[in-house]
PASEZA-464519 format. One record per residue: residue in three letters; x, y, z of N, C-alpha, C, O, CB in turn. Coordinates in steps of 0.001 Angstrom, whole numbers, plus 500000, padded with zeros to 6 digits. Glycine has a CB too. Layout:
! residues N
[ALA [X Y Z] [X Y Z] [X Y Z] [X Y Z] [X Y Z]] ...
END
This chain:
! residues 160
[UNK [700845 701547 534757] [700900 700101 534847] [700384 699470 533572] [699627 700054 532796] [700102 699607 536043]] [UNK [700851 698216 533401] [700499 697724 532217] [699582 696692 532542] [699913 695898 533422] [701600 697304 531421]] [UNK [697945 696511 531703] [697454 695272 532014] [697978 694095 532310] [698667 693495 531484] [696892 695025 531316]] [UNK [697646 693466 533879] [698000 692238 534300] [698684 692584 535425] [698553 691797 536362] [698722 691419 533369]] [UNK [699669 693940 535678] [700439 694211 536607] [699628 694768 537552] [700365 695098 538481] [701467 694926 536247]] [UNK [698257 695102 537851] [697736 695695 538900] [697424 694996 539846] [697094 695533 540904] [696855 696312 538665]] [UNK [697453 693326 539679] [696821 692615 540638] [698409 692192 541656] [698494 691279 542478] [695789 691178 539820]] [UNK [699615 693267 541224] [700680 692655 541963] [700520 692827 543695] [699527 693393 544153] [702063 693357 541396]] [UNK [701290 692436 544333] [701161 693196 545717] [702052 693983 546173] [702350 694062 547365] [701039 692450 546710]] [UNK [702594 694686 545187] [703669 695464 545263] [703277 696705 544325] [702684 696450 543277] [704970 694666 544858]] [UNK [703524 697793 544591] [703426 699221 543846] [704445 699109 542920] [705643 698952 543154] [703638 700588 544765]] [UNK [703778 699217 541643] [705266 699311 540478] [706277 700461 540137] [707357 700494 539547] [704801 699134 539058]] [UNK [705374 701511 540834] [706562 702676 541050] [707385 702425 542425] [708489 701946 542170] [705827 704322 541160]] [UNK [707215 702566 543454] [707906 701874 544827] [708158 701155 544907] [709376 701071 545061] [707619 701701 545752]] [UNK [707441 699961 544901] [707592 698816 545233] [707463 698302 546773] [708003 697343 547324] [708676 698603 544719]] [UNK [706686 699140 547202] [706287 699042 548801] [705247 698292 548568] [704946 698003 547410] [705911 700415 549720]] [UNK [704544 697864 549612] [703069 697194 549654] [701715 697679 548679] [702007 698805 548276] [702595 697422 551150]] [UNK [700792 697413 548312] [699938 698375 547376] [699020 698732 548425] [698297 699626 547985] [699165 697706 545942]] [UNK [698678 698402 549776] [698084 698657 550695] [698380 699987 552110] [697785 700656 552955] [698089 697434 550955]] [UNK [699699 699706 551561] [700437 701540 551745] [699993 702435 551492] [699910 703402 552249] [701464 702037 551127]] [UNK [699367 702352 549784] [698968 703596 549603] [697928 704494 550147] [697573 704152 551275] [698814 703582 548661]] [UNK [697384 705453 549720] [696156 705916 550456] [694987 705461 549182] [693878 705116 549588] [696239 707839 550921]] [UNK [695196 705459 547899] [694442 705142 546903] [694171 703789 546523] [695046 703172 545916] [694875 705702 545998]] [UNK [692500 702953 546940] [692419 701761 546601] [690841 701836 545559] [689827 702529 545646] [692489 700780 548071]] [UNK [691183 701001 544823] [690000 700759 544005] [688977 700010 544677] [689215 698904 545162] [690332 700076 542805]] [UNK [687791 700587 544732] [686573 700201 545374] [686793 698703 545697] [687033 698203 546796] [685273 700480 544451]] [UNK [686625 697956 544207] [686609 696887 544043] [687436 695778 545050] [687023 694741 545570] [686887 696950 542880]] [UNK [688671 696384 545100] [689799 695748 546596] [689006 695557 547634] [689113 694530 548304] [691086 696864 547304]] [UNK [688081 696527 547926] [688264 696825 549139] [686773 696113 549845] [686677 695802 551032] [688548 698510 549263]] [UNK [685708 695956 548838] [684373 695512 548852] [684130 694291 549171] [684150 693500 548227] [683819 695675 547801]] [UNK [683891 693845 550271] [683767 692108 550323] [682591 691682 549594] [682894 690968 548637] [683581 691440 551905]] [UNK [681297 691893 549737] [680375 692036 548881] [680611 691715 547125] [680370 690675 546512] [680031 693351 549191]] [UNK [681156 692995 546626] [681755 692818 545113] [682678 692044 545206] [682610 691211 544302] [682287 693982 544377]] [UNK [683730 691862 546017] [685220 690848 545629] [684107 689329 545899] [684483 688251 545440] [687172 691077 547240]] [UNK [683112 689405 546473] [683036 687394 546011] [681456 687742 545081] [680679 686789 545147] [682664 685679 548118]] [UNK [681051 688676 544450] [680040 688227 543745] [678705 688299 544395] [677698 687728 543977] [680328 687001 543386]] [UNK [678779 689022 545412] [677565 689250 545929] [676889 690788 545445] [677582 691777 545682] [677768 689093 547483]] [UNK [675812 690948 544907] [675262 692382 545281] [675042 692858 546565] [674912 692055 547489] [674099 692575 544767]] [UNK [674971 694291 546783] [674350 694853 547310] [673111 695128 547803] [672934 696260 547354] [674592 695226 547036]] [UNK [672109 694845 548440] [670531 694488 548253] [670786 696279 549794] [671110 696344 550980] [669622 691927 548906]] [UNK [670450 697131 548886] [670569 698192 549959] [669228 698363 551077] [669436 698906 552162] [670777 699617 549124]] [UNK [667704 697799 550673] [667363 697706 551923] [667469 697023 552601] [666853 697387 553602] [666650 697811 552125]] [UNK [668099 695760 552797] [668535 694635 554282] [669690 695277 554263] [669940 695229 555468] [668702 692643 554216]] [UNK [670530 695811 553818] [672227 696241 554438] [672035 698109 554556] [672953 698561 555240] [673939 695662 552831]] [UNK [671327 698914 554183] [671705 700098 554752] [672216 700728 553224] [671959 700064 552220] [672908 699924 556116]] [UNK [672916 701976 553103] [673770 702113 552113] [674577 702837 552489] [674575 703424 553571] [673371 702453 551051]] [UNK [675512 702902 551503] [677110 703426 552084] [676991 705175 552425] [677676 705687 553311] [678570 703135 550564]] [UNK [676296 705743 551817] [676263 707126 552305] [675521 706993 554330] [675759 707518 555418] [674977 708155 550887]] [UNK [675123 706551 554083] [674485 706590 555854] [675745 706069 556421] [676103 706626 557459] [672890 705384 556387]] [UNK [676601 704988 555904] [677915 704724 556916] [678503 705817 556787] [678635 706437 557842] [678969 703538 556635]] [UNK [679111 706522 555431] [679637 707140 555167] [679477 708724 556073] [680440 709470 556251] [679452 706887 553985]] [UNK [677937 709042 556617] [677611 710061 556789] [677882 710011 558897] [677581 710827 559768] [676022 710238 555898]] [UNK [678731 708305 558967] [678048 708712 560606] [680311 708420 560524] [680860 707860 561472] [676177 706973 562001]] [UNK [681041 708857 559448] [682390 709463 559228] [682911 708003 559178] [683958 708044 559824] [683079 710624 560461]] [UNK [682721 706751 558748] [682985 705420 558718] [683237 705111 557609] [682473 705666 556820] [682144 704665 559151]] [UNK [684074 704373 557070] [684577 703784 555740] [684084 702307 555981] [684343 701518 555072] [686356 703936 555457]] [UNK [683615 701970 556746] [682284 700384 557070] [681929 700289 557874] [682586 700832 558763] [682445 698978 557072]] [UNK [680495 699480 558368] [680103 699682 559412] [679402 697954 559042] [679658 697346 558003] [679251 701242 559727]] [UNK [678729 697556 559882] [678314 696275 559988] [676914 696079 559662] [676042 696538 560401] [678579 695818 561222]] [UNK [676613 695377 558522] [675407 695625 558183] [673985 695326 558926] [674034 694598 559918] [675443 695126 557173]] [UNK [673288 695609 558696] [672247 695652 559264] [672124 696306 561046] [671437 695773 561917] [671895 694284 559017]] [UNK [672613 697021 561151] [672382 697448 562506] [672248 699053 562825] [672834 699932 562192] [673511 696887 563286]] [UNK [671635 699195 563589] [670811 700666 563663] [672908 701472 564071] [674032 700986 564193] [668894 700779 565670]] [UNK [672280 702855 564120] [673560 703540 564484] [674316 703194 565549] [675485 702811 565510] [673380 704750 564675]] [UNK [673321 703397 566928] [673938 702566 568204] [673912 701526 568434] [674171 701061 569545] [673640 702758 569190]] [UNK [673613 700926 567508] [674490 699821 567536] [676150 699099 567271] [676924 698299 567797] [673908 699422 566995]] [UNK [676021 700160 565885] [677054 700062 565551] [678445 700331 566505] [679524 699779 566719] [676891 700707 564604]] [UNK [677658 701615 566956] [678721 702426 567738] [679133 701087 569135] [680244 700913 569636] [677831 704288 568452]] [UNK [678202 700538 569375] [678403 699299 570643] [679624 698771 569847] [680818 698894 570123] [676892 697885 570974]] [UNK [678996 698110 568719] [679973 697201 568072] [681643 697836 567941] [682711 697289 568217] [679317 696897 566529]] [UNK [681356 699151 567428] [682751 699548 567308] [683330 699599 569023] [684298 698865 569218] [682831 701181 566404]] [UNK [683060 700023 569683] [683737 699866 571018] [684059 698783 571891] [684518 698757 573033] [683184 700456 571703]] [UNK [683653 697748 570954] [684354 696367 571617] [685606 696199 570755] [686135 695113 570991] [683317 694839 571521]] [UNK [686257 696927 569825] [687304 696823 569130] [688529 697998 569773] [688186 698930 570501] [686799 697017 567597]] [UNK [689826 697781 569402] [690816 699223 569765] [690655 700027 568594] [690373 699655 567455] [692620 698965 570004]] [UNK [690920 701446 569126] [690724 702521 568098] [690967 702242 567265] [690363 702498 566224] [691170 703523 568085]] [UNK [692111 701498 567402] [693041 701912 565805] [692967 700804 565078] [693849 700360 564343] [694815 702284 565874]] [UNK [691502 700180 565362] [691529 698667 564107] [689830 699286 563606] [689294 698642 562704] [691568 696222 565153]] [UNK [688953 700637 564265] [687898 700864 563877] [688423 701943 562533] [689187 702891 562351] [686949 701356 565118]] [UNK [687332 700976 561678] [687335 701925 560499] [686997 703339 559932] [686486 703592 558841] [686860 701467 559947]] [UNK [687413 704251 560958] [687000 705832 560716] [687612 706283 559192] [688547 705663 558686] [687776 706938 562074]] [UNK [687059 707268 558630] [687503 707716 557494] [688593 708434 557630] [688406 709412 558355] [686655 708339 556874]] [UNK [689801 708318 557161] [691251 708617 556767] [691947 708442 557943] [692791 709247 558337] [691535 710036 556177]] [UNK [691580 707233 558639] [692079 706987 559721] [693361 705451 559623] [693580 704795 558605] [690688 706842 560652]] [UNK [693950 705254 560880] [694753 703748 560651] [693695 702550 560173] [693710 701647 559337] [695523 703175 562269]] [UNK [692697 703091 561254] [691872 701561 561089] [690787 701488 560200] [689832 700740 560413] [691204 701056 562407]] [UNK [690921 702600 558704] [690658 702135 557250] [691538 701738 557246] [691334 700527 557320] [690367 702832 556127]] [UNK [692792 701953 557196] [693802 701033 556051] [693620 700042 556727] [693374 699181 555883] [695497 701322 555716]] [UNK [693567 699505 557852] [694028 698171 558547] [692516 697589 557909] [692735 696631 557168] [694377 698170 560618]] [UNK [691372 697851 557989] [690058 696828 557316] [690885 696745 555688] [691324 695679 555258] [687927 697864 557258]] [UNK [690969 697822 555059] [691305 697521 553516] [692683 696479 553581] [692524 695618 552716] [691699 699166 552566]] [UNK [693798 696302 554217] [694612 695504 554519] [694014 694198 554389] [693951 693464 553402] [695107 695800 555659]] [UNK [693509 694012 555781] [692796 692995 555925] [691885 692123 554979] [691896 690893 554929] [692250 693357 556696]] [UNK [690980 693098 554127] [690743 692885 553073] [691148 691943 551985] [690700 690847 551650] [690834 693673 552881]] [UNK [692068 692640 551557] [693171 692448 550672] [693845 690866 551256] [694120 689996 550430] [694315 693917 550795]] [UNK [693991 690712 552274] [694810 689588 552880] [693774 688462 552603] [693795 687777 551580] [695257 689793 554591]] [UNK [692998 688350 553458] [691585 687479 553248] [691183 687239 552120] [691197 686062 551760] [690457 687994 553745]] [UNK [690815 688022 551427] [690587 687703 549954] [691123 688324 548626] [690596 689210 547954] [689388 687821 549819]] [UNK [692402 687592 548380] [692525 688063 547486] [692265 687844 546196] [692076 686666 545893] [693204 688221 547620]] [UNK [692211 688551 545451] [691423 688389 543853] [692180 686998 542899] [691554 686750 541868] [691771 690191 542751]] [UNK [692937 686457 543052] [693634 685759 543024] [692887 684215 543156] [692692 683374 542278] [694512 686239 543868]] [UNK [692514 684193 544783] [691892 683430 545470] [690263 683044 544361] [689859 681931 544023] [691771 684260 547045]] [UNK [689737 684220 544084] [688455 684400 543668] [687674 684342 542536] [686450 684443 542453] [688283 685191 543917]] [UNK [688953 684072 541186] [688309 684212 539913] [689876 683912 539138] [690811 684666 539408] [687382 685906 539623]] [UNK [690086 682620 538051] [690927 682580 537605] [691284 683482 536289] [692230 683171 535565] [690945 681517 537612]] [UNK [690230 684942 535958] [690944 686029 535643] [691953 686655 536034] [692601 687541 535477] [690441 686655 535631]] [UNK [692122 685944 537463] [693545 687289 537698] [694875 686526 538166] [695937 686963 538607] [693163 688671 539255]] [UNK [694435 685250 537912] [695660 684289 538304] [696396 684148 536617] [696067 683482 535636] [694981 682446 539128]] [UNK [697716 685294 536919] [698812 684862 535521] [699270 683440 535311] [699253 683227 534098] [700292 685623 535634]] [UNK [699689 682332 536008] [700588 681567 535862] [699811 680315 536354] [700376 679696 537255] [701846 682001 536516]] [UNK [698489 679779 535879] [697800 678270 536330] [697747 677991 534757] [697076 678606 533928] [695981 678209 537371]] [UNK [698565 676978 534558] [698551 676469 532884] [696792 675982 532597] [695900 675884 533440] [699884 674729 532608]] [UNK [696745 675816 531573] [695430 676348 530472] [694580 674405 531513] [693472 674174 531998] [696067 676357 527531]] [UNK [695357 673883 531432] [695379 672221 531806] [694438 672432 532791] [693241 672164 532899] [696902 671380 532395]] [UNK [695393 673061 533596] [695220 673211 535211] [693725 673985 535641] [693169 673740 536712] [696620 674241 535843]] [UNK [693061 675156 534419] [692205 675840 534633] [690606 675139 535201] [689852 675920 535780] [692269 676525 533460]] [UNK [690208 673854 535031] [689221 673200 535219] [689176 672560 536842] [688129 672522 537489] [689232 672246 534097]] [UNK [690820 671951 537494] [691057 672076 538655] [690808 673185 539466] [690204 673128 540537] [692018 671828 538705]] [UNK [691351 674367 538874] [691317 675078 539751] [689840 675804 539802] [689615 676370 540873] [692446 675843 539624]] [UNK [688956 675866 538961] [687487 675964 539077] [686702 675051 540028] [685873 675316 540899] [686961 675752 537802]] [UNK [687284 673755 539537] [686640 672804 540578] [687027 673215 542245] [686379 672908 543246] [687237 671182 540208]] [UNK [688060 673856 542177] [688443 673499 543934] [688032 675039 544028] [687330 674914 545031] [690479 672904 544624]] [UNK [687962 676190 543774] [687043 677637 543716] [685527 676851 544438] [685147 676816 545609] [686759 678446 541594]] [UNK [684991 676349 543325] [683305 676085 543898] [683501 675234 544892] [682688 675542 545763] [682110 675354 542820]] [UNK [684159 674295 545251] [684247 673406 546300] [684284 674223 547910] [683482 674215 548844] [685610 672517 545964]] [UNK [685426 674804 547735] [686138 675980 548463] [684512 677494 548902] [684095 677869 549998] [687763 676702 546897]] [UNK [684184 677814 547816] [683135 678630 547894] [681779 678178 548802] [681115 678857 549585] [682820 678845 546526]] [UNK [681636 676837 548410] [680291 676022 548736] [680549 675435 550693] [679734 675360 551612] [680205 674294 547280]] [UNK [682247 675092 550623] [681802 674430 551723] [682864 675820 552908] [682952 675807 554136] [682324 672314 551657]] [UNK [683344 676597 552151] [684242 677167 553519] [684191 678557 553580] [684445 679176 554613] [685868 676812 553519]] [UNK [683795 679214 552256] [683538 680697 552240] [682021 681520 552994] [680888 681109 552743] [683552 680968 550637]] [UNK [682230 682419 553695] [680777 682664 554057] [681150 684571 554779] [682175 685226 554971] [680050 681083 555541]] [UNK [680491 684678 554861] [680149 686564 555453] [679946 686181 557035] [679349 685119 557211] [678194 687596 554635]] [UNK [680243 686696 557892] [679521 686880 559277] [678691 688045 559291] [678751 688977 558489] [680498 687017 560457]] [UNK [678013 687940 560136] [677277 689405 560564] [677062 689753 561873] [676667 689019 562778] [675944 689540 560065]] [UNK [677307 690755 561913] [677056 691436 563573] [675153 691725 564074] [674472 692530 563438] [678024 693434 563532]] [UNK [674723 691124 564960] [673421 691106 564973] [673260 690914 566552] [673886 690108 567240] [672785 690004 563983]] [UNK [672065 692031 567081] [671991 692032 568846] [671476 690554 569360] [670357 690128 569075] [670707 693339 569507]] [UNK [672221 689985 569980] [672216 689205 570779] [670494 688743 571640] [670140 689309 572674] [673320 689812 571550]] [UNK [669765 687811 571047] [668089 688240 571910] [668101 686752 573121] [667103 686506 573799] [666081 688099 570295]] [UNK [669163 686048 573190] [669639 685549 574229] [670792 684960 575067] [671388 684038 574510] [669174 685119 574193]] [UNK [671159 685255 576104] [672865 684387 576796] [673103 683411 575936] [672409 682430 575671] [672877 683471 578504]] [UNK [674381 683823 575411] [675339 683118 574513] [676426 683128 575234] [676666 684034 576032] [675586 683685 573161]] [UNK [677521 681704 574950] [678750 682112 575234] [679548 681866 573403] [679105 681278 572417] [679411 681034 576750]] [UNK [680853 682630 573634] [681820 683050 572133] [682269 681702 572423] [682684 681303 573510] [683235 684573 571994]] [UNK [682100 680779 570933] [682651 679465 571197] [684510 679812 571136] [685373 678964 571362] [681965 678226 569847]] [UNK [684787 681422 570733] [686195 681573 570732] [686886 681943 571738] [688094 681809 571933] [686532 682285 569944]] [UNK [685951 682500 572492] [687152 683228 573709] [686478 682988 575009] [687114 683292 576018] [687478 685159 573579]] [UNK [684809 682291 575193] [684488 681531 576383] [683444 682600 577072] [682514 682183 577761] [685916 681115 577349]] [UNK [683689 684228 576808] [683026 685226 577210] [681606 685260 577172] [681164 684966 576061] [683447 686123 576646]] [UNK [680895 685481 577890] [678803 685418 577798] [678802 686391 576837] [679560 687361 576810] [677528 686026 579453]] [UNK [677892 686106 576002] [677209 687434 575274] [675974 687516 575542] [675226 686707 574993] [677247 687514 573794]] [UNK [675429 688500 576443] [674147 689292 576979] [673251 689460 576325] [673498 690052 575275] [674257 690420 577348]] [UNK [672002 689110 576538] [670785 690061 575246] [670597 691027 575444] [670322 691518 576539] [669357 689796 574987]] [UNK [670751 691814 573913] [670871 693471 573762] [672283 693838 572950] [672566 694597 572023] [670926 694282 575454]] [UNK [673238 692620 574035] [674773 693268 573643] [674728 692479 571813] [673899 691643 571453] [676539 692416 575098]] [UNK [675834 693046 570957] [675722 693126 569358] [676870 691549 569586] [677506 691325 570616] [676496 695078 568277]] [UNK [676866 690744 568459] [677648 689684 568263] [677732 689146 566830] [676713 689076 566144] [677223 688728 569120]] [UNK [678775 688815 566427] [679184 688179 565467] [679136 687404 565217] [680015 686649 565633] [679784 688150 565259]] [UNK [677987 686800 564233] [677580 685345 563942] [677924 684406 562224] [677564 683238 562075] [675864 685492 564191]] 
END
């Protein structure tokens, strides 16, 4: 590939999806690194302990069984096991949600030189008032999901 062509969404040898492949650069795939956040590995854990319980992500801050709660409120095949569907479907997802594009006018080819100060302005605007992380964290009292109406129990894990 030639610099500039990697951020396509298309494979330049195929031309299938670039999310097809089995090979993604960290960087794609990192929500953390794709908006500029570090890593602070004692509040989040580190990737060898996800890595070691056979997970390509796991939800930060939460003990093992927890996690494992968390993963079983999902279908198999959207949990992120290693070389499984539901890595590609998080790295997909990924990729969809944020794309690099979205995130830094390094990788946008075609916003004239004019246009570059707009589109900074509406980045931080965009960043400040609508971008944010959730986190999965045990529940320490009856909640209901303002999305789907369901109680969430204390003890049971939830997405905040």
């Amino acid at each position: 590939e030639r610099e500039g062509e990697s951020q396509s969404k298309t494979c330049n040898s195929c031309k299938c999806p670039r999310e097809s492949h089995d090979v993604f650069h960290e960087e794609w795939v990192n929500v953390r690194e794709r908006l500029g956040i570090g890593q602070d590995q004692d509040k989040w854990g580190s990737r060898d302990r996800v890595i070691s319980q056979g997970l390509a992500w796991a939800p930060p801050g939460l003990p093992p069984y927890k996690v494992d709660q968390y993963f079983k409120c999902l279908p198999q095949d959207k949990v992120p096991k290693l070389g499984t569907s539901g890595e590609k479907y998080r790295e997909k997802q990924l990729m969809i949600q944020l794309p690099k594009q979205d995130l830094a006018l390094a990788y946008c080819r075609h916003v004239d030189p004019a246009h570059h100060t707009s589109y900074e302005d509406f980045i931080t605007a965009r960043n400040e008032i609508a971008l944010d992380i959730a986190y999965a964290k045990e529940c320490t009292t009856k909640t209901d999901c303002p999305e789907c109406g369901r109680s969430v129990n204390p003890g049971e894990v939830g997405v905040l």
